[in-house]
N, C-alpha and C positions, 0 to 999 in steps of 0.2 A: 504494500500500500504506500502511494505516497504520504509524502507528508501535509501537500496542502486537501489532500485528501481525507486526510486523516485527522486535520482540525477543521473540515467543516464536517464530516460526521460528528465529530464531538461539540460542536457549539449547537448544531441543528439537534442533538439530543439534548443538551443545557437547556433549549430553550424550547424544546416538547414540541416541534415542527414535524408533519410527517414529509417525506422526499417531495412529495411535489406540491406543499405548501413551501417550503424554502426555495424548488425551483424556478418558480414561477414566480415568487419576489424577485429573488436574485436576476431575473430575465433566461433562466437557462428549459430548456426543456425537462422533466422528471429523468428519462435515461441517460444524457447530458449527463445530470448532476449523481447519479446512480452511478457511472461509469469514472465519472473523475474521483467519487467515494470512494471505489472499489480499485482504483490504480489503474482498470483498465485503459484509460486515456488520458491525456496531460489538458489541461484547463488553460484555457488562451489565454494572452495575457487582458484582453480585457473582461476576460472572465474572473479572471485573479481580483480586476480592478474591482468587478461588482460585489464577489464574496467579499474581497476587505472590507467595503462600503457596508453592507445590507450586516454584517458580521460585530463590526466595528473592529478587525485585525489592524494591525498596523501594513501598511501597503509594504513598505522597504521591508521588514520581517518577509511577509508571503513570497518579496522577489526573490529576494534569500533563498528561501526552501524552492522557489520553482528552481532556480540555477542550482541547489544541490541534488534536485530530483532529474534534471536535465543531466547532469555530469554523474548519475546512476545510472541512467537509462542509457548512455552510451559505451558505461564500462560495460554493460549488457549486451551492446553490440558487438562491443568489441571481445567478446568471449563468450559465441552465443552457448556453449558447453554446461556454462558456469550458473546460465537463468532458463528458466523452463522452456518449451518449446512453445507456449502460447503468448511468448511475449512480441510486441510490435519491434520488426525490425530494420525500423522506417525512421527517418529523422524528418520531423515535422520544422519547415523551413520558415510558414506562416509564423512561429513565434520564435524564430531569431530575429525577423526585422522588429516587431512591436520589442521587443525585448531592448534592443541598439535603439529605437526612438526613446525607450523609458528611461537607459541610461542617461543620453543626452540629454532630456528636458529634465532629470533632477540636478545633473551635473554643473546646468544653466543655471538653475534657479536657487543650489543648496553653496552659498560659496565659502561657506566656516568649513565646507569640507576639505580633505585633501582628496580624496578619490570619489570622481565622478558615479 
């Protein structure tokens, strides 16, 4: 399971929602939000954006866990031996660009940081 996964199952049971009363706030379809639960799919990034929001998660925390579920998913690729045979062995390209846009516009706008 991932992880961002795996904190909106846990906040969607905190707060007593059945799957397609949270998915349908959140804007997601019920098997959408079923499927990013369950690990079976990775959550766009402005998917990410809606759960932080509807959730109250912190956005930078969630990108965090997407870039460490991202760099799981491809140690997966890269040893398909090592992860079951039902995993996707596809790299979803859709959320490298939203991903390099999200960098940039916090890097723009956060400037106490040192790393964009």
């Amino acid at each position: 399971m991932s992880r961002i996964g795996k904190f909106c199952r846990d906040c969607r049971a905190k707060a007593g929602l059945k799957l397609y009363d949270a998915a349908y706030k959140i804007g997601m379809s019920p098997s959408e939000l079923c499927s990013v639960e369950s690990g079976e799919s990775v959550a766009t990034i402005p998917q990410i954006e809606a759960i932080a929001q509807f959730y109250g998660g912190n956005l930078d925390f969630l990108m965090h866990w997407y870039e460490l579920d991202e760099l799981d998913r491809q140690k997966q690729i890269a040893h398909p031996g090592v992860s079951s045979a039902s995993k996707v062995a596809t790299t979803d390209f859709t959320n490298v660009v939203f991903l390099e846009r999200y960098k940039d516009r916090r890097w723009r706008t956060n400037s106490t940081s040192e790393e964009p």
